[in-house]
C-alpha positions, 0 to 999 in steps of 0.5 A, spaced: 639 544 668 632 545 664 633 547 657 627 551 655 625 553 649 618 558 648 616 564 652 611 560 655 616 555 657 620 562 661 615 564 664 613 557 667 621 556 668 621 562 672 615 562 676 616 555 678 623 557 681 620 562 685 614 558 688 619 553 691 623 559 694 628 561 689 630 568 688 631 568 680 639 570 677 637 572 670 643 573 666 641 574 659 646 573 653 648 572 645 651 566 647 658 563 645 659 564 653 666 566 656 669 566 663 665 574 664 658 570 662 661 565 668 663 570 673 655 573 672 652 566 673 658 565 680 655 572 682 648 570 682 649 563 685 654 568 691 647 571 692 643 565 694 639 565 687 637 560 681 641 562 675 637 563 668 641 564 663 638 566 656 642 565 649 640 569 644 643 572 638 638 578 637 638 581 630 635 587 632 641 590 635 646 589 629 646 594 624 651 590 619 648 584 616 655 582 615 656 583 623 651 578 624 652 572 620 659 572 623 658 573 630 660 566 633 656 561 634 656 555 639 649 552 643 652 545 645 659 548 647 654 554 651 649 548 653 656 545 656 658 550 660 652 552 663 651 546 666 659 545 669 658 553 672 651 550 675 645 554 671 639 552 673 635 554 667 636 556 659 633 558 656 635 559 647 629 560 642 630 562 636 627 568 632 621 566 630 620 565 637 622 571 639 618 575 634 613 571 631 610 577 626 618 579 624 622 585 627 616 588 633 613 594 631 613 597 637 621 598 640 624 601 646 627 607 645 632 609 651 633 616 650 640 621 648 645 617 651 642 611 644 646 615 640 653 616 643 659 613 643 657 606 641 650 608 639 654 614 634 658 608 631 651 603 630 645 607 629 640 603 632 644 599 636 641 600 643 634 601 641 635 593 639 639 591 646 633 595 650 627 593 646 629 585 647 632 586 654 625 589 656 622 582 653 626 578 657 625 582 663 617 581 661 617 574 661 622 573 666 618 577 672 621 580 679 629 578 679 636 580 679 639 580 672 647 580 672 650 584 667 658 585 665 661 592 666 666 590 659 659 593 656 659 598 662 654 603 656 650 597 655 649 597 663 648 604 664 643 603 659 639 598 662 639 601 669 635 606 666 630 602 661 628 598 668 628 604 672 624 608 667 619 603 666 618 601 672 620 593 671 621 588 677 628 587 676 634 590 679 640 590 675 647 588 678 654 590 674 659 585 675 667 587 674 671 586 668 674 579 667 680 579 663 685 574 660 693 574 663 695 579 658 690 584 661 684 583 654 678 584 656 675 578 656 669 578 650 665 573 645 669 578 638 676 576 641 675 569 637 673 572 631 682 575 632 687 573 627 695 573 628 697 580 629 690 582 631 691 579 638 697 584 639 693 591 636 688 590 640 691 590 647 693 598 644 686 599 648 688 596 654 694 600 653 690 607 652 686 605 659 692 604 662 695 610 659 690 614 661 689 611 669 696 613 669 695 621 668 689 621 673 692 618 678 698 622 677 694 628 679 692 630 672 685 634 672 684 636 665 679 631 661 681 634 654 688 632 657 686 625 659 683 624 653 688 626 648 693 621 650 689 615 650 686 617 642 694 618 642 696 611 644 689 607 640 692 611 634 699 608 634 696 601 636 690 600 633 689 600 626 681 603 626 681 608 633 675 610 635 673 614 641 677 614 647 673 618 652 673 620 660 665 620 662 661 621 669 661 613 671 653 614 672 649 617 666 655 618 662 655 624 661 660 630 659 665 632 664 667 639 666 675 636 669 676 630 673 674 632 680 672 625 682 671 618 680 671 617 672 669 612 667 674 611 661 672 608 655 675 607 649 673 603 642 677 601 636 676 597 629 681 590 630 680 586 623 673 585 622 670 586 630 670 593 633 672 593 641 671 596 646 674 597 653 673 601 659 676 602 667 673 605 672 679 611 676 678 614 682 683 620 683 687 620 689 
């Protein structure tokens, strides 16, 4: 595994893998790598391609100084797991690297759905996560870059900045990987205290609430909608949204006539969670 450090350095890791025949699995990530990270470096190895893990906490998307000192930090422990799950790249730079004349003047700004749900509750956020992921998809040149559907948001987001600006990449939504408990797996879910652990089940629980209805037969999304907020209100100690979307803008629904996204969000301690289920009425 080649450890990289400089943007120089990424472009020449990437050429190189494609010049000895290897189509690039790009996995970008912030770190304190999980099982979810994993599956996403499996998938790209399913597909016959080099894995290029990218661990990078990016300033750029946090709103709250304070969210950004406490996000979880490990670079040997990550180092490690990339190795045992056969990555064949990382590439880890640090800010100044990253943006060597501080924050970038010009930023990427990826349209109305930004400043929904996740965007409504962090201002700016995906202005960040779009800005740094279309460096990345700059300096890695033509792949496949491997995301989670846990940020299924994010996902969508990304598929349309790549598709928008016409970049050589194709983004791949990978599943959600959960513990045995049902929790989606996530980098926040160490940051969980004592009773923390248990509260934040409460969004499971209102996405399994509301795939009960719609396979039940319910049509109505106000109705759908308003037994999550009901079962996140109960368990959670801060709900947030509990949404049905269209699973491919993300955008409003008149009534669930075919497949849905839930999404759901709560605040747990000190992170904030999301969740989401994809349900197909019968």
């Amino acid at each position: 595994m080649d450890l990289v450090r400089t943007r120089a350095e990424l472009r020449e890791a990437a050429e190189g893998l494609r010049t000895a025949g290897h189509g690039v699995g790009l996995v970008p990530t912030m770190g304190a790598l999980h099982a979810g990270h994993v599956s996403l470096v499996e998938a790209a190895r399913r597909a016959g391609e080099a894995p290029l893990v990218t661990i990078f906490v990016n300033p750029l998307q946090f709103g709250d100084p304070g969210d950004l000192e406490r996000y979880p930090r490990d670079e040997a422990a990550d180092l490690e797991a990339c190795e045992q799950a056969g990555v064949a790249v990382v590439f880890a730079p640090d800010v100044a690297e990253m943006y060597p004349s501080g924050s970038p003047e010009t930023a990427v700004r990826p349209g109305p759905l930004a400043d929904d749900l996740e965007g409504a509750a962090r201002p700016g956020h995906f202005e960040g996560v779009a800005t740094v992921v279309t460096k990345l998809f700059s300096l890695a040149g033509r792949c496949r870059a491997y995301f989670g559907e846990k940020d299924y948001q994010q996902l969508v987001l990304v598929r349309q900045v790549a598709a928008d600006l016409d970049l050589p990449v194709t983004v791949v939504g990978c599943p959600v990987v959960r513990e045995p408990d049902g929790l989606a797996v996530s980098s926040r879910n160490r940051l969980l205290r004592g009773d923390e652990r248990r509260q934040a089940l409460g969004l499971v629980h209102a996405l399994s609430e509301g795939e009960r209805l719609v396979l039940a037969g319910e049509r109505s999304v106000e109705a759908v909608e308003a037994a999550m907020s009901e079962v996140l209100s109960h368990e959670t100690p801060r709900p947030g949204y509990a949404t049905a979307r269209d699973p491919e803008r993300l955008s409003h629904l008149d009534r669930i006539d075919g497949p849905v996204r839930l999404l759901v969000a709560a605040g747990v301690g000190r992170v904030r969670l999301i969740d989401n289920l994809a349900v197909c009425p019968p």
